[in-house]
C-alpha positions as CSV (number, residue, x, y, z in Angstrom):
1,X,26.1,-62.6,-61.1
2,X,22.9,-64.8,-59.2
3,X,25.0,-64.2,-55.7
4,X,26.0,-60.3,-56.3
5,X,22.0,-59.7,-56.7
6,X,21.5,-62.3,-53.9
7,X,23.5,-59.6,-51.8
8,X,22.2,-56.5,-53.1
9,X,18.7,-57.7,-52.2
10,X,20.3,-58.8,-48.6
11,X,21.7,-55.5,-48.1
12,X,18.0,-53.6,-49.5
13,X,16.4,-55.4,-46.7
14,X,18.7,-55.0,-44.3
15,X,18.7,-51.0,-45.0
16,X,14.9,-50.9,-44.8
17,X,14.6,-52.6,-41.7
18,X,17.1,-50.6,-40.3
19,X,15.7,-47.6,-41.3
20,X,12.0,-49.0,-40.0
21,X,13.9,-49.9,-36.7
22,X,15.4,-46.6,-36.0
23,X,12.2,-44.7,-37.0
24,X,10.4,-46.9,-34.9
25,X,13.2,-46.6,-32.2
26,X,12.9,-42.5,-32.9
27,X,9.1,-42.4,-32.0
28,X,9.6,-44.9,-28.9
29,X,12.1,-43.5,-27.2
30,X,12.4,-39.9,-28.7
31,X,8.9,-38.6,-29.1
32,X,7.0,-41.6,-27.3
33,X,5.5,-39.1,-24.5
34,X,4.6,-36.3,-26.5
35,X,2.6,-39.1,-28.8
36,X,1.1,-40.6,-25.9
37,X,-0.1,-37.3,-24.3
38,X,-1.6,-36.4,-28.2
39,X,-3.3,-39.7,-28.0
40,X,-4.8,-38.9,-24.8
41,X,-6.0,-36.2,-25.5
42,X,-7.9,-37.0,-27.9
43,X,-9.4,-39.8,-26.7
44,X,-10.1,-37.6,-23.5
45,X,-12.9,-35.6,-23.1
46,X,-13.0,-33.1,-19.7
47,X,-15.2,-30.7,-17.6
48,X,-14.2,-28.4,-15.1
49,X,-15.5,-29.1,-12.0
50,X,-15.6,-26.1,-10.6
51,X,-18.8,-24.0,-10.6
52,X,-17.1,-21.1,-12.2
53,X,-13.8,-21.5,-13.8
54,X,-12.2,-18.3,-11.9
55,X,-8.7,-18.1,-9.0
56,X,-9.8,-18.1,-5.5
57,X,-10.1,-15.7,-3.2
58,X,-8.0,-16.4,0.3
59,X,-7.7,-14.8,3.8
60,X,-4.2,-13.7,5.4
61,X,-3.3,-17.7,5.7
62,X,-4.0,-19.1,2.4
63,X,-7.0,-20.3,3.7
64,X,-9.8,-20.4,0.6
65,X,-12.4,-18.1,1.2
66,X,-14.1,-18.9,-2.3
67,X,-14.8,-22.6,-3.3
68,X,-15.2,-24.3,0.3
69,X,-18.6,-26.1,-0.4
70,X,-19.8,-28.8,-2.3
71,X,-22.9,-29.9,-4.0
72,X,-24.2,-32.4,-6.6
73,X,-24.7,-31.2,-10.4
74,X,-26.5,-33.2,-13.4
75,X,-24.0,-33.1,-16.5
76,X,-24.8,-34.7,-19.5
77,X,-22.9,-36.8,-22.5
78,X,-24.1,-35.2,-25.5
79,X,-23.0,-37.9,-28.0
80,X,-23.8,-40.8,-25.8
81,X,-27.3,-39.6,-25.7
82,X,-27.8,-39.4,-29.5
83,X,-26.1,-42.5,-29.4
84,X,-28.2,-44.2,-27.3
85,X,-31.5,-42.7,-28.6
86,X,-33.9,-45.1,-30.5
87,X,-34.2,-42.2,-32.6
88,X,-31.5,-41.9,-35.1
89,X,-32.4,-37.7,-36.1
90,X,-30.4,-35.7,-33.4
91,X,-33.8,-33.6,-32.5
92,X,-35.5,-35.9,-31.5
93,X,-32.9,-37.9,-29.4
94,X,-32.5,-34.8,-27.4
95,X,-36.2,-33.8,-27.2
96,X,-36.5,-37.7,-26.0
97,X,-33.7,-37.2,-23.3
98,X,-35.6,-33.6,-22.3
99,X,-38.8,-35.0,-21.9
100,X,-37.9,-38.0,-20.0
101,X,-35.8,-35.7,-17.4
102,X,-38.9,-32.9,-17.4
103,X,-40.9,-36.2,-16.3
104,X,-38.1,-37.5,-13.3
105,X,-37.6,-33.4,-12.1
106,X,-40.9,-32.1,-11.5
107,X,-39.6,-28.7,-11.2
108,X,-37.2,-28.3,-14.2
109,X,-39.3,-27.1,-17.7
110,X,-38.8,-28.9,-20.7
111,X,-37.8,-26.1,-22.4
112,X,-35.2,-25.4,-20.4
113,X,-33.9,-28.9,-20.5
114,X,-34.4,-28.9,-23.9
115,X,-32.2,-25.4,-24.8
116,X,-29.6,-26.4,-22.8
117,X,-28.8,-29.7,-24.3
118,X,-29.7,-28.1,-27.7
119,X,-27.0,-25.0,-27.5
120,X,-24.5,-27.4,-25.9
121,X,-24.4,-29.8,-28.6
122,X,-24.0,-26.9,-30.9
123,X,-21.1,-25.7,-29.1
124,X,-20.0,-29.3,-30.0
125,X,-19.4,-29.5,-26.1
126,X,-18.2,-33.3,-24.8
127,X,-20.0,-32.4,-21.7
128,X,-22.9,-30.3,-20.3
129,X,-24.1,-29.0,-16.9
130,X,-27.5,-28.8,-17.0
131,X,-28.4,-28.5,-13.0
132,X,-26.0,-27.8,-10.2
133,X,-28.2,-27.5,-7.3
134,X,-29.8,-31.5,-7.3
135,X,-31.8,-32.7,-4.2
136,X,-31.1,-35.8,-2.5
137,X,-34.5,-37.0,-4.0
138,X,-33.8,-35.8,-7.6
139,X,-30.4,-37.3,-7.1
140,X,-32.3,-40.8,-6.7
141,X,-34.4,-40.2,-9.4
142,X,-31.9,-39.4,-12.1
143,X,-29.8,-42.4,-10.5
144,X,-32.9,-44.9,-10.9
145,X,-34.2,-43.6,-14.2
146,X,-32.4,-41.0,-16.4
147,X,-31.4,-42.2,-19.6
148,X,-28.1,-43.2,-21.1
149,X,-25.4,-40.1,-21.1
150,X,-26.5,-38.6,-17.5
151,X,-24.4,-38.7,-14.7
152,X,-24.8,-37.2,-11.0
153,X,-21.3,-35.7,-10.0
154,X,-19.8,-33.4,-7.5
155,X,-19.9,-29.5,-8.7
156,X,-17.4,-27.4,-6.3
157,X,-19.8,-24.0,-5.5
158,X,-17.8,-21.1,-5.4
159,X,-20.4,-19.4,-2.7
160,X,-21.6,-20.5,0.6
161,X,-25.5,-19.7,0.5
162,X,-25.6,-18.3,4.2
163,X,-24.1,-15.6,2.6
164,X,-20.6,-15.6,4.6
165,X,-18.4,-12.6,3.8
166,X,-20.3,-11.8,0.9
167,X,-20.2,-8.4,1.0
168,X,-16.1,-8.0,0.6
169,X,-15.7,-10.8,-1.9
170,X,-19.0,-9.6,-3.8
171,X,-20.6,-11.5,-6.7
172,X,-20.3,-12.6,-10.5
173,X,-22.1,-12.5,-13.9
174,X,-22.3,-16.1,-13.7
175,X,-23.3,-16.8,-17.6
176,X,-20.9,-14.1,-18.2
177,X,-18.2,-15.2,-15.6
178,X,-17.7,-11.5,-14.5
179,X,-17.3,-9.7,-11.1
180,X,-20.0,-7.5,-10.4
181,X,-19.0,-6.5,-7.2
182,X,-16.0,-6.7,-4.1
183,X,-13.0,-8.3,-4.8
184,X,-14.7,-10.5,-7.9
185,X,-15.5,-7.0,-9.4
186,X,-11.9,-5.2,-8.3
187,X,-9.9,-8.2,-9.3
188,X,-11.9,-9.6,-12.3
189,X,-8.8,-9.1,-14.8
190,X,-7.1,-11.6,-12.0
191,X,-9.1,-14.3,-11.1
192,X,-10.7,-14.9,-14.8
193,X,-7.4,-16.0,-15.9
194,X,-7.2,-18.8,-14.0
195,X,-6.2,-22.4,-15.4
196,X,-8.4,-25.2,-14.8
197,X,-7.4,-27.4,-11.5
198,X,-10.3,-30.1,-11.3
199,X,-11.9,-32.0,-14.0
200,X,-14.4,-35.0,-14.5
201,X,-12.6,-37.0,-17.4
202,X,-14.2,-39.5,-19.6
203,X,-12.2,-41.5,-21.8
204,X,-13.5,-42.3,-25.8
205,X,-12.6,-45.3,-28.0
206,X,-11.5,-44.7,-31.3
207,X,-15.1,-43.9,-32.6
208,X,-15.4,-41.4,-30.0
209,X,-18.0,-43.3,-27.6
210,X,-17.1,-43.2,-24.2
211,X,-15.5,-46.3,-22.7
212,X,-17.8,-48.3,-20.0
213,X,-15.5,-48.2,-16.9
214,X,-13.5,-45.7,-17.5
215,X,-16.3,-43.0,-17.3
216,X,-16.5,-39.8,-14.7
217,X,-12.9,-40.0,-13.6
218,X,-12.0,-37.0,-11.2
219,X,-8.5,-35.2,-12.2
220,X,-6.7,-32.9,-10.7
221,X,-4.4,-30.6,-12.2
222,X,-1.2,-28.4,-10.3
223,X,-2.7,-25.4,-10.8
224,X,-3.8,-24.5,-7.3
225,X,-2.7,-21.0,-5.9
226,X,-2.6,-19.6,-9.6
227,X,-4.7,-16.1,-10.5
228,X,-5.8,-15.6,-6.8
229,X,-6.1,-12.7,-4.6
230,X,-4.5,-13.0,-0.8
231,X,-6.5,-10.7,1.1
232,X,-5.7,-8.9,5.0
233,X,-8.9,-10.9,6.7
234,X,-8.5,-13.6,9.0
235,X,-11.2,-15.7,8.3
236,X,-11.9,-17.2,12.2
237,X,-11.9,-13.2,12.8
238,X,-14.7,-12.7,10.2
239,X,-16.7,-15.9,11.3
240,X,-16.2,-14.2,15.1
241,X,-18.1,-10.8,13.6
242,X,-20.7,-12.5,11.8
243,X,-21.7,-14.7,14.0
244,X,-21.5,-11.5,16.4
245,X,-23.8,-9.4,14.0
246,X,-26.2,-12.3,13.0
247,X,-27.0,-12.2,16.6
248,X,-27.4,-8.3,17.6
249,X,-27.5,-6.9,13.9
250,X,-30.2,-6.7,11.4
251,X,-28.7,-3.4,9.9
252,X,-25.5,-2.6,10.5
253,X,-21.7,-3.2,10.1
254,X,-18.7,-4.1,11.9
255,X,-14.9,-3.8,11.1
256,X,-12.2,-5.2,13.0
257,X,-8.7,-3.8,12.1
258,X,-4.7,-4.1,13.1
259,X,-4.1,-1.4,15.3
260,X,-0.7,-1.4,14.0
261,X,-0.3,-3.0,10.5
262,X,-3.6,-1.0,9.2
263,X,-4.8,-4.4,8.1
264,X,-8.9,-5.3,7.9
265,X,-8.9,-8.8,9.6
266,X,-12.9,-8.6,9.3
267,X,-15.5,-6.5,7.5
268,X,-19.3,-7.1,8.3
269,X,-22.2,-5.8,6.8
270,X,-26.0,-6.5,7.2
271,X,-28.1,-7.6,6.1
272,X,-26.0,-10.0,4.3
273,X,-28.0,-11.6,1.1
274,X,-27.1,-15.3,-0.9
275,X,-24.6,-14.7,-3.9
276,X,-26.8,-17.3,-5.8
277,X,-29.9,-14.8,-4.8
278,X,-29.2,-11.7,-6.6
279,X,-32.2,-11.2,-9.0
280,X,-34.7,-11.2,-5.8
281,X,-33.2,-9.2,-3.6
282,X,-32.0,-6.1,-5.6
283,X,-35.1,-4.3,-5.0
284,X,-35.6,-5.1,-1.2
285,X,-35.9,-2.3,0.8
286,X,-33.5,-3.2,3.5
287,X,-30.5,-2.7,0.7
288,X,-28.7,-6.1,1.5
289,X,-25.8,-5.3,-1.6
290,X,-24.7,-2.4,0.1
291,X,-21.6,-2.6,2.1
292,X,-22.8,-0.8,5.2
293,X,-19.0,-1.0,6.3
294,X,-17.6,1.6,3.8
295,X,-21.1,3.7,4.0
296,X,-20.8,7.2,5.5
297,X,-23.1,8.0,8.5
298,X,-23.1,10.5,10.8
299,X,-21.3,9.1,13.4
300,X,-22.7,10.8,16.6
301,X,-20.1,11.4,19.4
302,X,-17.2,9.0,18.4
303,X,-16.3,12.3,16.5
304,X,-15.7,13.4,19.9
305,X,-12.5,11.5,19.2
306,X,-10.9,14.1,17.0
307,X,-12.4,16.6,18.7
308,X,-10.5,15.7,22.1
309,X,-7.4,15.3,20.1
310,X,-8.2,18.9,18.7
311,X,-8.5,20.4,22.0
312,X,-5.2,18.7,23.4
313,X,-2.7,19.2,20.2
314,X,-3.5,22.7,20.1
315,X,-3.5,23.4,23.7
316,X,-6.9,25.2,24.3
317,X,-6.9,24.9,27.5
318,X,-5.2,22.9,30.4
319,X,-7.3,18.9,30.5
320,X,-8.4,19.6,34.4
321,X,-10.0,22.9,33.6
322,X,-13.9,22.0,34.6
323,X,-17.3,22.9,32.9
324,X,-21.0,23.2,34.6
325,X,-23.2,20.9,32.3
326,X,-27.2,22.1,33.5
327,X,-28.8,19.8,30.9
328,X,-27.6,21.7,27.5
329,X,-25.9,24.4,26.0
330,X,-27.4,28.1,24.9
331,X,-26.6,29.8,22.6
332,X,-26.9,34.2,22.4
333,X,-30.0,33.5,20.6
334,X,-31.6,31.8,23.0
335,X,-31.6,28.8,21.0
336,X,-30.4,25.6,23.1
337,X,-29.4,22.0,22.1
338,X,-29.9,19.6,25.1
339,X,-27.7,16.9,26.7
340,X,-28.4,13.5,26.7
341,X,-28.7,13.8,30.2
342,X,-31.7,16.0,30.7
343,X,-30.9,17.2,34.2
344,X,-27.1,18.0,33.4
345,X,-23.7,16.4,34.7
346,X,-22.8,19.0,36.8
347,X,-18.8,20.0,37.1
348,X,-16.0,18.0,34.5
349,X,-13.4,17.9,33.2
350,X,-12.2,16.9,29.9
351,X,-11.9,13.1,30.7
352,X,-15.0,12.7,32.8
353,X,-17.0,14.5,29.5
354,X,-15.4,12.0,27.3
355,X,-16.7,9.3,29.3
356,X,-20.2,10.6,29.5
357,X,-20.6,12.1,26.6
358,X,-21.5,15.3,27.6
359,X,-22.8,17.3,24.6
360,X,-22.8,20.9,26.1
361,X,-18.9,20.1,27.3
362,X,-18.0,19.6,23.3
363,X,-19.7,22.2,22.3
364,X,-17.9,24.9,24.0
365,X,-14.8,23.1,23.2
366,X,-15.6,23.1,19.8
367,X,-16.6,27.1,19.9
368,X,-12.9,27.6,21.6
369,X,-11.2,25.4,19.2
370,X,-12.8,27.3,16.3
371,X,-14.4,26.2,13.0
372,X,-11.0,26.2,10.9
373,X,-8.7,24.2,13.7
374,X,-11.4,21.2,13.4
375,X,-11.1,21.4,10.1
376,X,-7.5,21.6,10.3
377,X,-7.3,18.5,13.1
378,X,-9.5,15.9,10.3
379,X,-7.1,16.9,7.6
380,X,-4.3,16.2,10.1
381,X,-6.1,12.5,10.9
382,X,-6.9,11.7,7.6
383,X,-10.5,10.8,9.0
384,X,-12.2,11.2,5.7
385,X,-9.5,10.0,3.6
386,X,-11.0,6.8,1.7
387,X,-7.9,4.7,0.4
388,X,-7.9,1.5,1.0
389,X,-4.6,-0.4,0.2
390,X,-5.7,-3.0,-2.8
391,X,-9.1,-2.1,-3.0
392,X,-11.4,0.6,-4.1
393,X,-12.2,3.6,-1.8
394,X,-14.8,4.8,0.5
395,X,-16.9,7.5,-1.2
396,X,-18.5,10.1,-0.1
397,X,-17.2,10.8,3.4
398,X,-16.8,13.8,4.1
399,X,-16.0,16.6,7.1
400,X,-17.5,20.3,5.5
401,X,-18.6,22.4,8.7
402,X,-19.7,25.8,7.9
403,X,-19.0,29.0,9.9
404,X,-22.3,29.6,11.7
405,X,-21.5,28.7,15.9
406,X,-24.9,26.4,15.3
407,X,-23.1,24.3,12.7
408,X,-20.0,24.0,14.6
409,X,-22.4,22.8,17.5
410,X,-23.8,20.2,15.6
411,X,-20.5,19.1,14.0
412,X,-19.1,18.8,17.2
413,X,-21.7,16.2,17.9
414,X,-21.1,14.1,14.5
415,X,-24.2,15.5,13.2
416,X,-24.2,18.4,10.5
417,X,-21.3,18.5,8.1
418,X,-19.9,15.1,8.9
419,X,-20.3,11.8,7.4
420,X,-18.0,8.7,8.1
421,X,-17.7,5.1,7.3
422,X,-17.4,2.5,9.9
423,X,-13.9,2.0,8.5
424,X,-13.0,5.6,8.3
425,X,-14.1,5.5,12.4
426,X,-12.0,2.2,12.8
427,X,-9.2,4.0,11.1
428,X,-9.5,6.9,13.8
429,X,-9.5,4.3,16.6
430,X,-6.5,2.4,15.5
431,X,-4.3,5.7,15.2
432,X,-5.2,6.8,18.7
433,X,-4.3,3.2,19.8
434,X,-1.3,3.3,17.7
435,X,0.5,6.2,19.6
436,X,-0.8,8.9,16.7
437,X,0.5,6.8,13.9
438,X,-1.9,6.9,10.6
439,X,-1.7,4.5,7.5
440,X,-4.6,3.8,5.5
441,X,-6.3,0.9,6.1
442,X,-5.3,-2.9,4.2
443,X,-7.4,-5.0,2.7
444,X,-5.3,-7.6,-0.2
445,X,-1.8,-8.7,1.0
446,X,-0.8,-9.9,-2.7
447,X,-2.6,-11.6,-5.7
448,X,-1.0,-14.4,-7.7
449,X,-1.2,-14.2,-11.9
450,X,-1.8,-17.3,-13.7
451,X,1.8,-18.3,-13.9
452,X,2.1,-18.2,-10.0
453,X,3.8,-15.0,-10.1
454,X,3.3,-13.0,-6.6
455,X,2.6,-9.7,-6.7
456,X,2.6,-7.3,-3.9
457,X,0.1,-4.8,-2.5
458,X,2.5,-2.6,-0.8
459,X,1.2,-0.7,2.4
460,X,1.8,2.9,2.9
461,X,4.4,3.7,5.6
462,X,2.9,4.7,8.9
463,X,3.5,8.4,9.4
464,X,2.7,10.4,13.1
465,X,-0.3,12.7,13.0
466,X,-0.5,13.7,16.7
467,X,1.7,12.9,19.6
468,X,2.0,10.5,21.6
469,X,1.1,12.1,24.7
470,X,-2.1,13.1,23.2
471,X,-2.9,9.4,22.0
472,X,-2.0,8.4,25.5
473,X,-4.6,11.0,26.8
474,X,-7.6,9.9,24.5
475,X,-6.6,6.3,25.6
476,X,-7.5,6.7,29.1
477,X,-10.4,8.8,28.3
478,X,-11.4,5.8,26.2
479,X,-10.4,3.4,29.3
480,X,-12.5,5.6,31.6
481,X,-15.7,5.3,29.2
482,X,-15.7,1.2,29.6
483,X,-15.2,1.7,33.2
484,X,-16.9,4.2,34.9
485,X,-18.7,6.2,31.5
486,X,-21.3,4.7,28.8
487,X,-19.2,1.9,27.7
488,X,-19.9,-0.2,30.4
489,X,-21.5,-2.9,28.4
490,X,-18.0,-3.1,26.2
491,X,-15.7,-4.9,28.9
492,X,-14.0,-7.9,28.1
493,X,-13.4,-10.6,30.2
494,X,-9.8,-11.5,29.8
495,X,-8.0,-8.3,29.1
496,X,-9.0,-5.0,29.6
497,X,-11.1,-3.0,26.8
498,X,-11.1,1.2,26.1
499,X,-14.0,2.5,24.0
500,X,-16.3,5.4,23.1
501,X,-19.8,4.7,22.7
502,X,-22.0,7.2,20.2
503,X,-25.5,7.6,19.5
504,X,-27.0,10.0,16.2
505,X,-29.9,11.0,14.5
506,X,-30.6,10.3,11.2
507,X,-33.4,13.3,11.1
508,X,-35.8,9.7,10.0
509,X,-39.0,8.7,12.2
510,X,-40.9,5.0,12.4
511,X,-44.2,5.0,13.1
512,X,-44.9,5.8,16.4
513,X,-43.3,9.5,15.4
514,X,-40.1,8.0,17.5
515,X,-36.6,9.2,15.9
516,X,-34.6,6.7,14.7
517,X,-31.4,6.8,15.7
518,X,-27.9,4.5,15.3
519,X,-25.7,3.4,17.5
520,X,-22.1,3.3,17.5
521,X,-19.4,2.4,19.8
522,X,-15.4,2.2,18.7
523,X,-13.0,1.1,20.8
524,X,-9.7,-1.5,21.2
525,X,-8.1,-3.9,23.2
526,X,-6.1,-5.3,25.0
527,X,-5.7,-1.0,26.6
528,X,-2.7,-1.6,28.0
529,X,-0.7,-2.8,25.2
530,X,-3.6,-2.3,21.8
531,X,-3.5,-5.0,18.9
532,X,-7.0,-4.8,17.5
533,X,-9.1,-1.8,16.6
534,X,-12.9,-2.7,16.5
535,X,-16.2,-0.6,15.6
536,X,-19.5,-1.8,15.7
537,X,-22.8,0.0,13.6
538,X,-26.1,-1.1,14.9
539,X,-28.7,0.9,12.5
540,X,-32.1,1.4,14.2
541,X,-30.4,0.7,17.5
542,X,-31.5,2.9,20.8
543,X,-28.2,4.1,22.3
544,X,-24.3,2.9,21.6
545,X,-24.1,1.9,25.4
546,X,-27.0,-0.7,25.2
547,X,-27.2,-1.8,21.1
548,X,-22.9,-1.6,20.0
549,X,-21.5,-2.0,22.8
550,X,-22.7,-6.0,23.9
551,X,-21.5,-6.8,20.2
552,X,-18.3,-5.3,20.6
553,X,-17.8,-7.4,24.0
554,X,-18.8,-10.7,22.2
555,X,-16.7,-10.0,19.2
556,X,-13.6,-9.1,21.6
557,X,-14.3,-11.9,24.0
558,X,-14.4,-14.6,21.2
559,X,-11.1,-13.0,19.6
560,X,-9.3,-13.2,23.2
561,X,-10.1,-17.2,22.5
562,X,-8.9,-17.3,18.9
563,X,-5.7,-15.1,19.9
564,X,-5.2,-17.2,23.7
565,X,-5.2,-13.8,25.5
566,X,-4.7,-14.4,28.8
């Protein structure tokens, strides 16, 4: 009887232990990982390092356009400063910590110290960025004297402060994390959905103190490439035209384009203005948040463009048939608009008055052509359509010329009854260049959802407006300009450029009673064979020739470099 309970308490033990040793076996082998990434996490404590937790923004080859600078933030440990404190009541540990940082960074308030740590700890947040725009002296300070729970880190700023393509990829709400404007505005939706990549780590014992040595890890994450936006621009392209219009441009725009695929490789505006800047520049006079580049203007004689085209398509009159320009052109009632050329051009013909400019010349073509087959020809072009493939369109262009021959004058000249964007006039030049093919321009390629899916932005299909004779024609009118015209200025050293240059009135006077006028000039290159469509806006400028023109030579110049035309 002793020996049957002898093996009845064996075989008890021998069932618990195997039970303990398959249960222990079970959370080893089975569920081990799982357990271990629980632990982690909560003995982990994490804070993105990016300055806004949003997807990137990237040009035509995933290159970032968004986060590409550094620069050192001040975050804080809330518990390890109540911790830490001598004080043991949590108000006064943190108005301890705020004074003592008021005291190392002159410039920072208390009471801005003190509100931040305050609604942080309330959000019961592990850790806190109080300043992400440090000196190298502040950083030594905080380094040499801040108290316990302070550490100087690397915060990754999602805007350069020079201000560098600011005007496509716009600006957020930053305590708000909204787009306000461009792309941030267009694809908010997107680009707030994105996952956290980069973090600064600390890791807690089991009271939840931070561990010394194992503090202000950096860890990335594989989340790169997820809610982003792939847009059309090149970025070297973009640096080309900025640097370009930081040199000849105070107001103004340029746009480059693909004569063939539609697609914006660049889009300059100035003045440009610093993301980080917003609240003291929205009432500046010069208007630095507008994109000058999808602004209407009148855009002086580049409308001579569609005017030519006009006069060719529906056969007004044979291209060598001559005019006699005396200086301007009058009308029955005796009332006369001048030429820029006060003492007249004499005899030409159609390409010699494109490469001039002659106003009288135009303005009896447009008075042959007729109010209605102008009208007809813009419709045709699409020159004040304003899509824009992925992106929001150009407003308030517009082509209404009404019936009076005085109108049709000035219309004739880009003046009265016509208002264009530089990108509606780069549209223009790219269809000439493009044989007479029309698409609307391109500006996002795809954007990526926070699962990495890829979604398209499909372009239109290409579809011929006018024929290619007639877009050969304009072409060598264009040619002639740079060569023998008032494009002289716009010729490129390695391959050869064709251009129109324009000058307009914007009925506005400075101070001396002169009239200010802007200046234009649209052209492409190589002329031969075109790739790139480029048009350059130089507000407050004195003629296209002498203002637009040099910036469209150093733009094309530097883009024969990037592109190893030879």
């Amino acid at each position: 009887m002793r020996i049957h309970r002898i093996y009845m308490l064996m075989f008890f033990f021998l069932f618990v232990f195997s039970a303990l040793t398959v249960k222990i076996a079970y959370y080893q082998l089975v569920k081990g990982y799982t357990l271990a990434l629980e632990a982690s996490y909560m003995r982990q404590r994490s804070i993105e390092l990016k300055e806004y937790a949003r997807g990137e923004i990237f040009d035509r080859h995933m290159l970032p356009l968004t986060s590409i600078s550094t620069g050192k933030a001040l975050y804080c440990l809330p518990r390890e400063i109540i911790s830490n404190s001598p004080y043991s009541d949590q108000e006064r540990a943190v108005g301890s910590a705020a004074r003592i940082l008021a005291h190392i960074l002159k410039d920072r308030s208390y009471d801005d110290i003190y509100n931040k740590l305050e609604k942080g700890i309330k959000r019961q947040d592990t850790f806190i960025r109080l300043f992400d725009d440090l000196s190298e002296a502040e950083r030594e300070k905080i380094n040499r004297s801040a108290p316990a729970g302070m550490v100087v880190a690397p915060v990754i700023k999602r805007y350069r402060s020079d201000g560098f393509c600011c005007h496509v990829l716009g600006y957020i709400n930053g305590s708000e994390n909204r787009g306000v404007s461009g792309i941030e505005y267009f694809y908010n939706d997107v680009l707030s959905e994105y996952p956290n990549s980069e973090e600064l780590t600390s890791v807690l014992d089991a009271r939840g103190k931070v561990i010394t040595g194992l503090m202000f890890r950096v860890r990335k994450k594989e989340n790169e490439n997820r809610a982003g936006v792939v847009l059309t621009i090149d970025k070297r392209v973009q640096e080309i035209a900025e640097e370009a219009a930081d040199k000849y441009i105070k107001k103004g725009a340029v746009v480059v384009l693909d004569v063939h695929s539609k697609e914006i490789l660049a889009m300059v505006s100035r003045p440009k203005y610093d993301p980080y800047q917003i609240g003291k520049i929205k009432d500046d006079e010069s208007s630095p948040l507008i994109n000058r580049a999808l602004t209407p203007y009148h855009p002086g004689s580049l409308f001579k463009i569609l005017l030519a085209a006009a006069f060719l398509e529906y056969d007004v009159a044979s291209k060598e048939e001559e005019y006699y320009c005396e200086g301007g052109y009058r009308f029955n009632n005796g009332r006369t608009i001048s030429c820029w050329k006060k003492e007249g051009h004499g005899w030409l013909d159609l390409r010699e008055a494109f490469a001039y400019s002659c106003n009288p010349f135009f303005i009896n073509l447009a008075l042959r052509l007729v109010r209605d087959k102008i009208m007809e020809m813009a419709e045709r072009m699409h020159i004040d359509e304003g899509k824009i493939i992925g992106y929001q369109p150009v407003k308030d262009a517009y082509v209404k010329i009404e019936k009076a021959d005085m109108a049709v004058a000035n219309a004739a000249l880009g003046q009265q009854g016509i208002m264009l964007s530089p990108l509606n006039i780069a549209s223009l030049v790219a269809t000439i260049a493009d044989d007479g093919y029309f698409a609307p321009p391109v500006l996002v390629k795809y954007w990526i959802d926070k699962e990495g899916r890829k979604n398209i932005v499909y372009p239109e299909p290409r579809k011929k407006v006018i024929s290619q004779e007639t877009a050969k024609e304009i072409r060598k009118m264009m040619r002639l300009a740079v060569t023998e015209g008032t494009g002289k200025n716009a010729e490129l050293m390695a391959v050869n450029a064709a251009g129109k240059t324009a000058t307009s009135q914007t009925g506005r006077f400075n101070e001396e009673e002169e009239e200010i006028l802007n200046a234009w000039f649209g052209g492409f290159f190589p002329a031969d064979h075109p790739r790139f469509a480029v048009v350059v806006l130089v507000e407050e400028g004195k003629t296209g020739g002498t203002s637009a023109a040099p910036v469209f030579k150093e733009i094309g110049d530097e883009m024969c470099r990037y592109f190893d035309f030879k």
